[in-house]
C-alpha positions in Angstrom: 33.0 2.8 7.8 31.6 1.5 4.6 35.0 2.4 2.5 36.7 0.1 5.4 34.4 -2.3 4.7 34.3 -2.2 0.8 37.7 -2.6 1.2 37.4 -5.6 3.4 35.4 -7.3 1.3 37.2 -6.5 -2.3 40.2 -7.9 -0.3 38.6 -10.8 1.1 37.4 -11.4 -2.2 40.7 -11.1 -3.8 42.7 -13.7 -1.7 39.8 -16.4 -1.9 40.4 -16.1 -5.6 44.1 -16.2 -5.4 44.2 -18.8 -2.7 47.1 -17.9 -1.6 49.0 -16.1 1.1 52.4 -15.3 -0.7 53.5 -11.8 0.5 53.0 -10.2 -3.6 49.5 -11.7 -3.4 49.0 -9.8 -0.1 50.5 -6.8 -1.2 49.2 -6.5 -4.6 45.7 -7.2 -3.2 46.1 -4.5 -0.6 47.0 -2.4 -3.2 44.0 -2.7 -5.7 41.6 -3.0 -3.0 42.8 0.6 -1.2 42.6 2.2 -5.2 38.8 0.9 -5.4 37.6 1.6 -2.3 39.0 5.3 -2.2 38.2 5.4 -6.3 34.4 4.3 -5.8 31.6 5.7 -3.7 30.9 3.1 -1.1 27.5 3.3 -2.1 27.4 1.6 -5.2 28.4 -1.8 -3.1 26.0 -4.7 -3.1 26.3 -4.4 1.1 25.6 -0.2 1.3 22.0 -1.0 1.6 21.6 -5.0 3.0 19.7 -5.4 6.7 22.3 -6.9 8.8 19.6 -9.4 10.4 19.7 -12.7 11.1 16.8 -13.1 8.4 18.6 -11.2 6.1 21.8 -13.3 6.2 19.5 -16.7 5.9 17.9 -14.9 2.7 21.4 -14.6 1.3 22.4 -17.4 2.0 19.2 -19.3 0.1 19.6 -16.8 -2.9 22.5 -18.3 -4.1 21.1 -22.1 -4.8 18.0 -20.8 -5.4 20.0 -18.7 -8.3 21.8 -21.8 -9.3 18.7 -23.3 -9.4 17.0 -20.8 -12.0 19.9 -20.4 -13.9 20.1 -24.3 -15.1 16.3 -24.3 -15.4 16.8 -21.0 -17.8 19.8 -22.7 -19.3 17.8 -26.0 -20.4 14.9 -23.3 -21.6 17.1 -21.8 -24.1 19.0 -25.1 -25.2 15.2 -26.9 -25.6 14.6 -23.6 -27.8 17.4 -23.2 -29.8 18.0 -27.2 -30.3 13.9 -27.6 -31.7 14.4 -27.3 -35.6 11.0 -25.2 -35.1 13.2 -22.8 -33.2 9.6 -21.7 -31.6 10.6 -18.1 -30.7 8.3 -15.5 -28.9 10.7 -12.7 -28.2 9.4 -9.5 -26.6 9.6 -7.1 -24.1 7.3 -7.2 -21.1 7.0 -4.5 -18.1 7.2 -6.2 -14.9 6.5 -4.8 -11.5 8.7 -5.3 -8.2 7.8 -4.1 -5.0 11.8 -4.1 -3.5 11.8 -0.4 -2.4 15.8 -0.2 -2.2 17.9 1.0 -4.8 20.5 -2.1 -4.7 17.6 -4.5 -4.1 16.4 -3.7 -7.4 19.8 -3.2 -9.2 20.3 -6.8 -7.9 17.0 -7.8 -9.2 17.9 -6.8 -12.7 21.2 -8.3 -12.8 19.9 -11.6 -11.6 17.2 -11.5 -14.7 19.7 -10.4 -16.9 22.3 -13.2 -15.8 19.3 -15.6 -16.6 19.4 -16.6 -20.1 16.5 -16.2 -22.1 16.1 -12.7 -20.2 17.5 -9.0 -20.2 16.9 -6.3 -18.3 16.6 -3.4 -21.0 15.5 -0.4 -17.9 14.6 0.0 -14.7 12.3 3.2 -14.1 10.9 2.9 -10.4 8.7 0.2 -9.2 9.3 -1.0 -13.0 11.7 -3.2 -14.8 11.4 -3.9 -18.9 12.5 -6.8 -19.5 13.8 -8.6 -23.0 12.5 -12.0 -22.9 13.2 -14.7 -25.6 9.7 -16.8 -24.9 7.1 -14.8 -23.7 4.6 -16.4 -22.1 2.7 -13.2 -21.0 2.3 -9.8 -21.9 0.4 -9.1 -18.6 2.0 -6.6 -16.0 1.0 -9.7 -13.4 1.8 -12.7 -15.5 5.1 -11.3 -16.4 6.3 -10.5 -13.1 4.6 -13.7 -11.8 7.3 -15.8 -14.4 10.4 -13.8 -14.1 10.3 -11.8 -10.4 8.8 -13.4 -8.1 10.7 -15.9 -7.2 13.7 -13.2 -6.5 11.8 -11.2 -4.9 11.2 -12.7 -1.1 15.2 -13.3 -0.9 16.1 -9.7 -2.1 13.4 -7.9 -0.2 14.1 -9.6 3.0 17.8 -8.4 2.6 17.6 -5.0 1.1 13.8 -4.0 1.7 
């Protein structure tokens, strides 16, 4: 069930980006998608471990402009940085703490900070993230994951636990 769904989805994916319906776009996306989904564990997806609630599909749907949202915010961070002549850089790495339980809610975690400029996941190692950050503002376990995780956190946990 989840290959027929990873397959369903690279495919959906793969004629939203085409936009079109032209039989080679059809056939090439069957194609690809049938080589992935048999190719890769059905595991690895971003769906092998999301809550199919109604709560769960709200939280998706709010993670993405909230994720808009803190990527501008981290984009004008960085630009304000780098355009000051001061070029007032506190780089470091700081341990945060996240309390998703799910292997996929934190693998999304980690991409989302690392997406975020100004930040990079470095390694995950359970309930732990280290994270690269270009401006610290603090080296606390608490005040670290208060700036960079928290706000990901109620979306991801509510779908993926």
């Amino acid at each position: 069930m989840r290959r027929i769904l990873l397959f369903a989805t690279l495919l959906s994916f793969w004629l939203l980006l085409n936009g079109s319906l032209a039989q080679d776009v059809v056939l090439a996306g069957l194609v690809v998608s049938a080589i992935i989904a048999l190719a890769f564990d059905p595991d690895i997806s971003f769906l092998s471990e999301f809550r199919a609630t109604p709560k769960a599909f709200m939280a998706a749907l709010l993670y993405i402009p909230f994720f808009a949202k803190e990527l501008v915010k981290a984009n004008l961070d960085v630009a304000r940085i780098v355009a000051n002549p001061a070029l007032p850089l506190t780089p470091g790495i700081v341990k945060v703490r996240t309390r998703l339980k799910s292997r996929t809610g934190r693998a999304l975690l980690a991409n989302s900070i690392t997406l975020t400029p100004g930040t990079l996941t470095v390694e995950m190692e359970g309930e732990y993230l280290y994270i690269h950050w270009v401006h610290v503002e603090s080296d606390s376990i608490e005040g670290a994951t208060q700036a960079i995780v928290s706000g990901f956190e109620p979306y991801l946990e509510a779908m993926y636990g």
